[in-house]
KOLDREN-302077 format. One record per residue (C-alpha): residue in three letters; x, y, z. Coordinates in steps of 0.5 Angstrom, whole numbers, plus 500, padded with zeros to 3 digits. Each point is the difference from the previous one (the first is absolute). Layout:
<rs>
ALAXYZ/...
</rs>
This chain:
<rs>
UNK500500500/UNK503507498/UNK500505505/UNK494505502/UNK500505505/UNK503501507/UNK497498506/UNK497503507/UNK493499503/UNK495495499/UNK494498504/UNK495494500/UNK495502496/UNK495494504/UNK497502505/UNK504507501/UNK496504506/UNK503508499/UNK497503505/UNK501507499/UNK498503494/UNK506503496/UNK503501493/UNK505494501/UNK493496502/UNK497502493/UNK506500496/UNK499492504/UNK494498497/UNK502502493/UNK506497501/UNK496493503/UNK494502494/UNK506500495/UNK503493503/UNK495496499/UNK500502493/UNK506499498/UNK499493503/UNK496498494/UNK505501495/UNK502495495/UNK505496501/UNK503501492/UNK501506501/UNK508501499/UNK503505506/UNK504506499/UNK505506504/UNK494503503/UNK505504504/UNK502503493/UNK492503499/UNK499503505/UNK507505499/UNK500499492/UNK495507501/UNK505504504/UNK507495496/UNK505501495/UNK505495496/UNK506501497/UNK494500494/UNK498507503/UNK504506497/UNK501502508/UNK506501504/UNK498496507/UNK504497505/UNK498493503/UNK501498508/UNK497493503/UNK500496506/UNK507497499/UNK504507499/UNK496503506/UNK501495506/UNK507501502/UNK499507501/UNK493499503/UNK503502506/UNK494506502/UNK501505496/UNK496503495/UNK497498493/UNK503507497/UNK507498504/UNK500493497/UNK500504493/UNK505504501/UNK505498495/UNK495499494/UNK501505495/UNK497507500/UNK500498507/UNK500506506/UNK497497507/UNK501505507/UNK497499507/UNK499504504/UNK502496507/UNK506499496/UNK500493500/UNK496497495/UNK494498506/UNK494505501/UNK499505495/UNK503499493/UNK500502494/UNK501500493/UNK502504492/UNK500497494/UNK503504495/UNK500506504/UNK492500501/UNK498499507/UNK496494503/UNK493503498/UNK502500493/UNK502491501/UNK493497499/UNK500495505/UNK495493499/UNK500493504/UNK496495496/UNK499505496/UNK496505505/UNK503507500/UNK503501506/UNK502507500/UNK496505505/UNK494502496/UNK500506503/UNK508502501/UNK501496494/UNK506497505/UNK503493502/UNK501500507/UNK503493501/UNK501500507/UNK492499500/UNK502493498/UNK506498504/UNK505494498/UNK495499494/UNK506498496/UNK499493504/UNK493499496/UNK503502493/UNK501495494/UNK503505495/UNK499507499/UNK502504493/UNK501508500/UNK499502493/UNK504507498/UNK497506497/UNK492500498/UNK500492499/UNK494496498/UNK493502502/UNK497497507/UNK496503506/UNK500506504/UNK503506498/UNK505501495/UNK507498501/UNK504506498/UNK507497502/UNK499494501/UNK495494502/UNK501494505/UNK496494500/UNK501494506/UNK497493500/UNK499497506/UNK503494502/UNK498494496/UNK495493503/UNK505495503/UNK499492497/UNK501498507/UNK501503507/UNK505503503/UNK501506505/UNK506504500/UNK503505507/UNK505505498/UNK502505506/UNK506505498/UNK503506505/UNK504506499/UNK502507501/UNK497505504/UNK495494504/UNK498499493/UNK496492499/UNK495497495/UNK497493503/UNK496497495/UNK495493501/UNK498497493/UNK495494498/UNK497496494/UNK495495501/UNK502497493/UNK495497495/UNK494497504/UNK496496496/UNK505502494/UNK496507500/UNK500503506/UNK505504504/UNK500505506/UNK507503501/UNK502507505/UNK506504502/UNK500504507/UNK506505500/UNK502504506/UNK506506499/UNK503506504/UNK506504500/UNK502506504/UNK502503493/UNK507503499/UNK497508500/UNK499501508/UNK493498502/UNK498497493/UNK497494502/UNK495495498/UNK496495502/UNK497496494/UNK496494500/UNK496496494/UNK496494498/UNK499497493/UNK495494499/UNK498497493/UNK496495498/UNK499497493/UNK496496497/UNK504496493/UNK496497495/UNK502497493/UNK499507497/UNK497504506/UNK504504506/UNK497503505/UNK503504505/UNK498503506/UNK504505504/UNK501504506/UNK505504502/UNK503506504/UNK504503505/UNK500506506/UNK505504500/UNK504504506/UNK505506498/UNK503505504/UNK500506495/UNK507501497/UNK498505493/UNK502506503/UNK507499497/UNK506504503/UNK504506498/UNK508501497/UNK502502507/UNK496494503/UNK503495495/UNK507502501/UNK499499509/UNK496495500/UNK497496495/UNK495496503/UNK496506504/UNK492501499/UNK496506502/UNK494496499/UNK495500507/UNK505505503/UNK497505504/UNK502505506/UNK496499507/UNK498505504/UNK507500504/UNK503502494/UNK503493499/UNK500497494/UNK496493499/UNK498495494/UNK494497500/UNK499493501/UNK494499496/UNK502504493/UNK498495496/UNK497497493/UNK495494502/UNK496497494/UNK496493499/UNK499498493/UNK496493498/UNK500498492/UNK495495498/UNK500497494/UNK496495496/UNK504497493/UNK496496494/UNK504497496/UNK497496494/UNK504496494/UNK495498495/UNK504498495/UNK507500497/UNK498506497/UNK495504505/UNK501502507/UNK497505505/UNK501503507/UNK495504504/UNK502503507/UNK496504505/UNK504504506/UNK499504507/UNK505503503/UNK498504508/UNK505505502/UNK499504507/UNK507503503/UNK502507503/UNK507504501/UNK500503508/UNK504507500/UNK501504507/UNK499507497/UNK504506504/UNK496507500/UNK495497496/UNK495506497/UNK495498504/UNK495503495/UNK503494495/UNK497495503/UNK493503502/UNK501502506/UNK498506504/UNK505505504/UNK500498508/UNK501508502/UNK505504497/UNK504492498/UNK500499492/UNK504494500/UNK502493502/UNK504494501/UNK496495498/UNK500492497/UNK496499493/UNK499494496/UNK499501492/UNK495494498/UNK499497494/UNK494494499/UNK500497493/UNK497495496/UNK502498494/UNK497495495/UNK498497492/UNK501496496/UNK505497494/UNK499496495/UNK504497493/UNK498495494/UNK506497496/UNK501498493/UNK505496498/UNK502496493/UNK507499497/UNK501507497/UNK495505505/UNK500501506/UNK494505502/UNK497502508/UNK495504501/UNK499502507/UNK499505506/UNK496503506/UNK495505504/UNK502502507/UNK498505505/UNK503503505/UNK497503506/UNK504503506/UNK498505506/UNK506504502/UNK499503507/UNK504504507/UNK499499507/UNK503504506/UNK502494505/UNK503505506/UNK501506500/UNK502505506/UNK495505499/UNK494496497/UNK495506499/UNK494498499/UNK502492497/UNK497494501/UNK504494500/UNK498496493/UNK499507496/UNK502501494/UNK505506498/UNK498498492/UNK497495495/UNK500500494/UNK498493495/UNK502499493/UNK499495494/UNK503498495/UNK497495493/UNK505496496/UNK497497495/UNK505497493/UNK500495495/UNK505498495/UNK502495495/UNK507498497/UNK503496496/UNK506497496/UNK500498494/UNK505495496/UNK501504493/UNK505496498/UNK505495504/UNK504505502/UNK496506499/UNK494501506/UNK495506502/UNK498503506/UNK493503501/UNK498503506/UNK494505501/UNK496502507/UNK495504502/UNK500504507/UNK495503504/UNK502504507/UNK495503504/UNK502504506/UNK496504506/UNK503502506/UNK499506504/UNK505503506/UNK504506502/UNK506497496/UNK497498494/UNK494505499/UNK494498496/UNK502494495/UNK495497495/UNK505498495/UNK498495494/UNK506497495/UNK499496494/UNK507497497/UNK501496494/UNK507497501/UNK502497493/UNK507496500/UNK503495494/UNK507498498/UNK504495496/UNK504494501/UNK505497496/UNK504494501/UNK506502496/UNK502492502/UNK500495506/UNK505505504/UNK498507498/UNK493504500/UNK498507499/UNK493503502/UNK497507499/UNK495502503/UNK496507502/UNK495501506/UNK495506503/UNK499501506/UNK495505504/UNK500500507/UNK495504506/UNK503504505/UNK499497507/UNK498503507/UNK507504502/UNK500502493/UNK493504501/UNK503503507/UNK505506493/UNK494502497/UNK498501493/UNK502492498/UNK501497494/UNK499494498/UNK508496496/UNK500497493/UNK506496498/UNK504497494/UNK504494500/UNK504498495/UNK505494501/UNK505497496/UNK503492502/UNK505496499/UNK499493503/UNK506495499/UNK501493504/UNK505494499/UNK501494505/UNK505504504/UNK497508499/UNK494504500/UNK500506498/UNK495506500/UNK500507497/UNK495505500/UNK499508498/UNK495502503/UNK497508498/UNK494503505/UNK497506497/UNK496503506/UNK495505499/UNK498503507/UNK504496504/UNK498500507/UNK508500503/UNK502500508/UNK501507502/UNK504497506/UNK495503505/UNK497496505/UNK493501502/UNK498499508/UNK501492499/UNK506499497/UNK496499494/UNK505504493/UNK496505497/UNK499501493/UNK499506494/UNK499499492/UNK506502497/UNK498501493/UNK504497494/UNK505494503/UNK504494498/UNK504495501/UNK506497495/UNK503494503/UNK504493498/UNK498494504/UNK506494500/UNK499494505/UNK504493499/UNK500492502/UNK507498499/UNK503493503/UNK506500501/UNK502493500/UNK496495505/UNK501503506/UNK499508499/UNK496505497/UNK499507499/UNK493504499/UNK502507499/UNK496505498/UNK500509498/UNK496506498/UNK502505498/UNK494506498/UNK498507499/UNK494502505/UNK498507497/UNK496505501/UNK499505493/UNK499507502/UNK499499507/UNK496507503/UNK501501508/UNK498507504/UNK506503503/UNK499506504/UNK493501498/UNK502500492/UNK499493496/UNK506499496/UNK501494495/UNK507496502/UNK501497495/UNK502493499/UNK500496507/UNK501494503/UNK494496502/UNK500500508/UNK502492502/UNK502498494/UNK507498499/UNK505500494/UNK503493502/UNK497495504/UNK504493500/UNK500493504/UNK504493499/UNK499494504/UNK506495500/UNK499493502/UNK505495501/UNK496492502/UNK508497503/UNK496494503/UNK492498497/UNK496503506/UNK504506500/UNK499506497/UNK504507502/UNK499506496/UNK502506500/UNK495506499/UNK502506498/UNK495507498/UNK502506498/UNK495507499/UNK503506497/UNK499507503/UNK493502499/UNK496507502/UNK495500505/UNK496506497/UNK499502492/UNK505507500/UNK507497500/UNK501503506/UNK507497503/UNK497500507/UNK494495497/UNK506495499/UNK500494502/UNK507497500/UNK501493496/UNK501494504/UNK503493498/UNK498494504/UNK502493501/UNK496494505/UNK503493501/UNK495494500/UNK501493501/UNK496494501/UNK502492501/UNK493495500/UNK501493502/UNK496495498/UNK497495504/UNK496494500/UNK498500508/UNK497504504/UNK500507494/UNK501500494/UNK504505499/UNK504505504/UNK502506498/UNK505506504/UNK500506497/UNK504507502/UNK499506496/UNK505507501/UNK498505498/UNK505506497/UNK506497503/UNK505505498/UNK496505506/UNK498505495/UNK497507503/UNK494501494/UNK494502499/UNK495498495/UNK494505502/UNK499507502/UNK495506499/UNK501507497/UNK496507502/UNK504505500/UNK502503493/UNK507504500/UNK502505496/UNK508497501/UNK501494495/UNK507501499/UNK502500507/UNK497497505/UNK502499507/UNK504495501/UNK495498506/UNK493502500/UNK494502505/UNK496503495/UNK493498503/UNK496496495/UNK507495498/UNK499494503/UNK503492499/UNK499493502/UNK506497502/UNK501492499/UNK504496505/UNK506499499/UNK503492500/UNK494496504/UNK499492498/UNK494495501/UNK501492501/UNK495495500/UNK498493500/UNK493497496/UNK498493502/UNK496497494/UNK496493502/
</rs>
């Protein structure tokens, strides 16, 4: 039997009493509804790789004239030690990951090619996953997740159609882990710098009567962070179960995490950096003795539960389909301590001839999120056709309460200081295809059609009432010169609406792309090689300004005409038996055209400028050296050029370029007792202590380009240190 999908939860459907009505106890009666059909299927019929319909939609190939990168199971385990999905990545081209915490747990980010995480669609089995709102991707709502991932595929530039919002950088889709023929469980546990620790428990019931199986995972995370008071305490669950028929998948899915962050997004200034880099002024306040203090509680504190339900049928040889329903319940807050706060921002009345307070607030978000996804594919010996998309709506009530305050006024506990609700409907529907013209020479097609509504209303935003209608039209060709060398071309447009923290600037446009990607493919027993230019022709382009808003969240402005030029190199090369080399590089130009900025009152056009984070080289190389069968050493390496943290080419925005090298080594053990594998792990990260920073922000403009100081306190520069030489080891028992 060929492989079909990955495995998490199942329950028995005879008999099953669900006592309390939810969405998991619906999304269970369809799932038992949808067994019992799929119980009567015809013996005759032949199995294919129901795994591959259900990514086939968001999916490329070598096929498909897209730059993409692919990552599975295997090339994550050894470094799966705790850290985040985006610092798993890091070495992939275009590839630029930070952390505010500084040590890869907690908040972490990520930047394809200059553009920033709202720009990188995010899908899990094909669901969007970015926040529709923010048009984020907040990974530490989905801590140790890496542990549930089969393989995920991060495709550079516009790449092909899928759900969500448009990918303007690049788009990644995960699959979960696949159903598991037999049983087994499997106990890894790692520890490291800072206190930090990973605790993971996963199982599978294996096929029970050749159909059914019910696997989890439970996973427990904390670290002190590098950066002072950094800390995060994490915890998840994943639960899958799947029903495998002769041409049916079914899986359901429940899945999430609760997260506890102490807040370390306030960044610090030159001075501070060059004194002590790990300082964080975050919860720090003055009592009234004049002492200073730090608040214990200045936290971030989210819970995030995704339910999926996949139907994954095959037909024949030729057709196949999946259909997916999906919910998402998000709830959380930040808790600030607010020194002389205004206390009229906050509803409250004057106490005499008092008009501030020290008071502890809470910023709630409480959101659902949910839809549907859908795609029916065609294929034969020369086409390849899948039409497919997806309606979803979101819905999210924003709201502040005052929990403490030393002059109270007139509040009651509970009192909201403000509420705000907002909605948002995306609705799209794609169809493309590849197209075999001759035995070398095949078309790709691929036209969408999107639809976003948005209705928000705060003291941030304003009123919003904002319809888009995008047609998203790509095609390429792709040219097998021979066995060894391929070529492709192809052209992309995008469109994009603006998200929430975009409507804070005012007056918002709505960002238009071109892409155009020309690639050279070549592959030998020995080597692979891929090339890839890439131009991005952008028309109000919602690029970072460097700011920050009151939550750390980067604020953006449309900036008129811009592009992005660049030349994208990676290779698999074996050295021989024992040693191989996967090196990587970009080198680019990110440009604003005719950039107009007020200074002192008087718009001025700047020119030609750089886009802010956006790198002209961006490199990265692993090599592995496997001396014995089960060992594995590698040496990663990362190197990041310097970037501008605004868009004036001011030097006081500059970040500095940073190289970086981590050592990780892996021995598994094979056993045939009481394990089936054991497997120790260690991961050191850059171990040449390099003092670096791979995020900052940017608000003053300064008129003194040509002579900066050499140490600044400008108020508005800012910079996020990350650790110097820090290591993580771990064992993982598999039975």
């Amino acid at each position: 039997m060929k492989t079909i999908f990955k495995g998490t939860e199942v329950l028995s459907c005879k008999g099953s009493k669900l006592n309390r009505k939810s969405i998991f106890s619906t999304l269970f009666s369809i799932f038992c509804s949808l067994t019992s059909f799929a119980q009567q299927e015809q013996d005759s019929v032949k199995v294919n790789q129901l795994d591959n319909v259900l990514v086939s939609a968001v999916r490329v190939t070598t096929k498909t004239p897209v730059s993409f990168s692919n990552l599975d199971k295997k090339d994550i385990k050894t470094r799966n030690l705790g850290q985040d999905i985006p610092i798993l990545m890091n070495y992939l081209p275009s590839v630029v990951t930070t952390s505010d915490a500084g040590n890869g747990m907690g908040y972490t980010g990520i930047r394809v090619r200059g553009s920033d995480a709202t720009r990188v669609n995010v899908t899990i089995n094909g669901i969007p996953y970015n926040d529709a709102e923010s048009q984020g991707t907040f990974w530490v709502n989905m801590p140790d997740f890496a542990s549930s991932v089969e393989s995920l595929q991060l495709q550079r530039g516009v790449g092909t159609s899928t759900n969500g919002s448009g990918a303007f950088g690049a788009s990644l889709n995960m699959l979960t882990d696949n159903y598991a023929a037999k049983a087994n469980g499997e106990i890894s546990n790692s520890f490291g710098s800072y206190n930090s620790r990973k605790h993971t428990v996963k199982f599978s019931t294996g096929l029970l009567n050749d159909h059914f199986e019910l696997a989890g995972r439970l996973s427990s995370l904390k670290s002190d962070g590098y950066i002072d008071r950094a800390s995060s305490d994490l915890k998840s669950y994943f639960l899958q179960g799947s029903y495998v028929g002769k041409t049916t998948l079914i899986k359901a899915l429940v899945f999430g995490g609760t997260e506890k962050t102490y807040q370390s997004w306030n960044g610090i200034d030159a001075v501070t950096l060059n004194e002590y880099r790990r300082f964080n002024s975050a919860g720090m306040f003055t009592d009234e003795e004049g002492n200073t203090r730090y608040y214990d509680n200045e936290t971030d504190n989210y819970k995030q539960d995704h339910y999926q339900l996949h139907w994954s049928e095959s037909f024949t040889d030729k057709w196949s389909t999946n259909l997916a329903f999906h919910y998402t319940k998000g709830k959380g807050y930040y808790e600030n301590y607010k020194e002389d706060a205004d206390m009229a921002d906050y509803g409250l009345l004057p106490v005499d001839a008092v008009t501030t307070t020290d008071l502890v607030r809470q910023k709630w978000l409480d959101n659902d999120f949910y839809g549907t996804t859908f795609s029916v594919k065609y294929k034969e010996e020369k086409l390849d056709v899948i039409v497919g998309g997806g309606w979803n709506k979101y819905e999210g009530d924003h709201f502040g309460k005052v929990i403490w305050a030393r002059y109270a006024s007139q509040s009651e506990l509970g009192d909201h200081y403000y509420d705000d609700f907002s909605t948002k409907r995306d609705g799209n529907i794609f169809s493309k295809a590849n197209y075999q013209l001759t035995e070398k020479l095949s078309f790709y097609g691929d036209l969408q059609y999107r639809n976003v509504t948005y209705k928000a209303n705060s003291f941030e935003t304003g009123l919003v009432d904002d319809n888009f209608n995008f047609f998203n039209p790509k095609a390429g060709l792709n040219f097998e010169i021979n066995q060894k060398n391929t070529l492709y071309f192809s052209y992309a447009r995008a469109n994009r609406e603006p998200n929430r923290t975009d409507y804070e600037g005012g007056n918002v446009k709505p960002e238009k792309l071109n892409d155009f990607e020309l690639g050279w493919r070549f592959k030998t027993d020995k080597t692979q090689l891929n090339t890839n230019i890439y131009f991005m022709k952008y028309k109000d382009q919602l690029v970072l300004t460097g700011e920050l808003n009151d939550v750390g969240s980067p604020m953006r402005a449309n900036s008129g005409d811009s592009y992005r030029l660049g030349i994208e190199i990676d290779a698999t090369i074996q050295l021989s038996e024992k040693w191989f080399l996967q090196p990587n590089i970009t080198l680019s130009q990110n440009k604003n055209e005719d950039f107009y900025f007020t200074r002192d009152g008087i718009l001025q056009n700047l020119g030609e400028t750089n886009i802010a984070f956006s790198p002209e080289i961006i490199a990265g190389n692993r090599l592995t050296f496997m001396p014995l069968k089960n060992l594995q050493l590698s040496l990663l390496s990362k190197f990041v050029g310097e970037q501008f943290m605004g868009n004036i080419d001011s030097n006081l925005s500059k970040l500095d370029s940073y190289f970086v090298n981590d050592l990780n080594v892996s021995y598994e053990i094979k056993t045939d007792k009481v394990f089936k594998s054991i497997m120790i792990s260690g991961l050191v990260n850059n171990i040449f202590d390099l003092k670096y920073e791979s995020n900052g922000f940017f608000y003053t403009y300064d008129d003194n380009y040509s002579n900066p100081p050499a140490v600044t306190t400008v108020e508005g520069v800012g910079y996020y240190p990350q650790a110097g030489t820090n290591f993580l080891i771990g064992l993982t028992l598999k039975f």
